[in-house]
N, C-alpha and C positions, 0 to 999 in steps of 0.2 A: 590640518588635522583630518585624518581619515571619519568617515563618515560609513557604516558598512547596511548595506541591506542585502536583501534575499532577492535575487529574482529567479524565474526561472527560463532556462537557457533552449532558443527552438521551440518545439510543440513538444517532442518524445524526449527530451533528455531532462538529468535531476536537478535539482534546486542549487545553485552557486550562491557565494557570497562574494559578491563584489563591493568596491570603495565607491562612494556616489559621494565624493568631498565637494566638486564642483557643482552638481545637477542638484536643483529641489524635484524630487518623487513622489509620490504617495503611493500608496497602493491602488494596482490595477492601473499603472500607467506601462509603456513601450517605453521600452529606451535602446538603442546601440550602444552595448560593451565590446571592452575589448579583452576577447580570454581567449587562452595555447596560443595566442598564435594568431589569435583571426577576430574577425568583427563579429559577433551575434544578435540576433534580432531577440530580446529576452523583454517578459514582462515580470513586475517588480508583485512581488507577493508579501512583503513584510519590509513597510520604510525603515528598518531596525532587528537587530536581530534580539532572538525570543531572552526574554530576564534570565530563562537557566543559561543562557550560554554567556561567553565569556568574549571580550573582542581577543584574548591574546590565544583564545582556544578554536576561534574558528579559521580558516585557510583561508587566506582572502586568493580568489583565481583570477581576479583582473581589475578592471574597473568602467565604471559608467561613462561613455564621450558625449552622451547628449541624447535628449527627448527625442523618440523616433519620431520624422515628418511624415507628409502626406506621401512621397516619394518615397519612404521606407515601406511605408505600408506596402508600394506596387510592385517594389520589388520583392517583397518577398509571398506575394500572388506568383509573382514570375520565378520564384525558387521552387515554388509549392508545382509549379505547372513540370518545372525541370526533373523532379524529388520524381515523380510521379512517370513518369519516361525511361528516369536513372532505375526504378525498383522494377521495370521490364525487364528491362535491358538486363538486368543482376539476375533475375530470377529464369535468362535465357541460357545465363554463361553456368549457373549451378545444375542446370539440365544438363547441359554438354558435356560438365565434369564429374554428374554422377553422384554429385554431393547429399549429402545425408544430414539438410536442412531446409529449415522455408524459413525464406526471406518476410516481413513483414512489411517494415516501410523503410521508405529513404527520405533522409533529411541534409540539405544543404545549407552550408553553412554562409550566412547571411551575406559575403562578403564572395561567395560562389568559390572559396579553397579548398574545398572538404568536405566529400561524401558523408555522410554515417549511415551504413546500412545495420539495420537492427533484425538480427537472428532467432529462434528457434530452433536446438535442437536437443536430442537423448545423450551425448555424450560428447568429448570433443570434437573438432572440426578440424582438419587440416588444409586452412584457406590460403596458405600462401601464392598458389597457380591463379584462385581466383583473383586475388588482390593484383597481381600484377597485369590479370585479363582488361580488368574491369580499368587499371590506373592506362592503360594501353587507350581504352576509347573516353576518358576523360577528361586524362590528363592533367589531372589533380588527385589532392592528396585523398586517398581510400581509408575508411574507417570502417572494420567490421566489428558487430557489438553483442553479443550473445546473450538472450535478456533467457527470464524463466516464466514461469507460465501467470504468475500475478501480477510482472510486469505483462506481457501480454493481455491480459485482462482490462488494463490500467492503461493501455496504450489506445487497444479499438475500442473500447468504453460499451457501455449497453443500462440493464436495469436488472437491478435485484428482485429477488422475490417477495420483498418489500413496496415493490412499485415505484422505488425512487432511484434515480440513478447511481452507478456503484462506486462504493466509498471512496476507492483508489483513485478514481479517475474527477471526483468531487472535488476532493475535497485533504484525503491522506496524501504525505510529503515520502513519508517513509514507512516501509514495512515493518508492522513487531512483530515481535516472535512468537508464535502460535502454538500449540499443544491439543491434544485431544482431554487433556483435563478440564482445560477450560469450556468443553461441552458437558465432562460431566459435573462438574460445579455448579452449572444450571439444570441440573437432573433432567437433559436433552439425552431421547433416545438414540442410540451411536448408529443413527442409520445413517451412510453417505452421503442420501440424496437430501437430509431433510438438516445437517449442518455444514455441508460445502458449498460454495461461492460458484459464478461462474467459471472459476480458473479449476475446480477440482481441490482445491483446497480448502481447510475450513475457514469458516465466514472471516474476514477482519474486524466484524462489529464483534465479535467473542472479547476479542481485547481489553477494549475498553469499557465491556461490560463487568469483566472476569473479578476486578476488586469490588465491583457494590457485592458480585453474588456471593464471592466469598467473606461477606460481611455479616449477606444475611443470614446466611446459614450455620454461622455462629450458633451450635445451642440445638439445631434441629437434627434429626435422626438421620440414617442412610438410608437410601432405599433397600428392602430387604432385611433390614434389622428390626429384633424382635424386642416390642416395647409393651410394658406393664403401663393399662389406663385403668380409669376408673371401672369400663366392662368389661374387662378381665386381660387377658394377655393376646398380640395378636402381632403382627406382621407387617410391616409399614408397606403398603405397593406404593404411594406417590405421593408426590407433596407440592404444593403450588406454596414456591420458595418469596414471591414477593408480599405474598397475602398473611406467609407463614402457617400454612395449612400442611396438616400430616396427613393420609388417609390412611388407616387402620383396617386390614382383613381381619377380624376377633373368629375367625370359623364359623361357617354353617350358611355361607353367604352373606353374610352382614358385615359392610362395611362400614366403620364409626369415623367420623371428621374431628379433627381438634383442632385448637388454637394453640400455635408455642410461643406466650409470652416473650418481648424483647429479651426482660431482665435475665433472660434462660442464657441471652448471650455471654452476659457478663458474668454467672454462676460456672458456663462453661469456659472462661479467660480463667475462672480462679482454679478450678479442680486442673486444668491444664500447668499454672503455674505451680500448685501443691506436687504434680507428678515431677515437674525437672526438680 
């Protein structure tokens, strides 16, 4: 009976599901799979895969041969030392040919069949002169893989402006889908530098931030819209959305603070339902 978990595959490649019928795992253990084609050196990140998914929905790409030894460990020291040699040697032949990329790393594949060099660039790449360069001093199979700039991010890893190290490279499996609404949702200033990430994009915490703020804001005003309070009529500049604070310009320099009631949300779910 199949048996499926998560590992993930290398150091730079994505999360597989392989069959671990015969090996007991757990999480955060090495094991040697066998996926395309070839052995990989993969550490197991979920003895199971997650409740939403489905065994007949996920792709199974190979399966577990056995708990990596002490001898697996060294040799993939000695792949790491090879990886490291091979992304020269790559980065000498895309000089030569003029190419309109940078290489970032290279990864071998546990079993020493198969390069994968992992790319950067603005638009496509016509690498087939390199692949045959590069397959001329290898002599194995070439793998060129064109990542984008949150995979690069995710791949040399670094720290947020949070101080903690960055989510992609933590901790996230897979990229969601990001929008500039979800900055304003949090009634964050649209300035570049103060909600994009190290890759240039906006932050990936917005994500999983984006459904509490659109929860709380149920009920509270926009910024810029003109609201009738008890000191008369005035102008909302800001609003500190988890406290539920509006601040009100009323004219003449005075600005008034209020509180908007939870219940405001559920008033604003009804008059929303009375409109459709």
């Amino acid at each position: 009976m199949a048996k499926l978990i998560q590992v993930q595959i290398g150091e730079y490649r994505s999360i597989a599901v392989v069959d671990a019928a015969n090996v007991e795992v757990v999480r955060g253990d090495f094991v040697i799979a066998e996926v395309e084609r070839s052995s990989e050196f993969a550490r197991v990140v979920s003895a199971g895969l997650p409740r939403c998914a489905k065994e007949g929905s996920s792709p199974v790409s190979g399966r577990v041969l056995r708990k990596a030894t002490d001898g697996d460990h060294r040799q993939m020291d000695n792949n790491r030392t090879k990886s490291r040699e091979a992304l020269n040697v790559c980065i000498s032949k895309v000089n030569d040919l003029s190419l309109d990329m940078k290489v970032l790393k290279a990864e071998y594949s546990f079993d020493s069949t198969k390069i994968i060099f992992f790319f950067i660039a603005e638009g496509r790449v016509d690498f087939r002169n390199l692949v045959k360069e590069l397959a001329k001093v290898f002599r194995v199979r070439i793998e060129l893989k064109q990542i984008g700039v949150r995979d690069r991010a995710k791949m040399i890893a670094g720290y947020g402006v949070c101080g903690q190290p960055l989510c992609c490279s933590s901790f996230i499996r897979d990229f969601s889908q990001l929008s500039i609404k979800m900055a304003k949702e949090q009634a964050l200033p649209l300035n570049p530098s103060k909600i994009s990430g190290v890759c240039s994009r906006i932050k990936c915490c917005m994500a999983y931030e984006f459904s509490v703020y659109r929860e709380l804001n149920r009920g509270l005003p926009k910024i810029g819209a003109k609201v009738q309070i008890a000191e008369g009529k005035g102008r909302v500049i800001n609003l500190d959305i988890l406290k539920r604070l509006v601040y009100v310009d009323v004219g003449e320099g005075k600005i008034v603070k209020y509180n908007v009631p939870k219940d405001a949300k559920d008033e604003a779910d009804k008059k929303k339902e009375q409109a459709q």
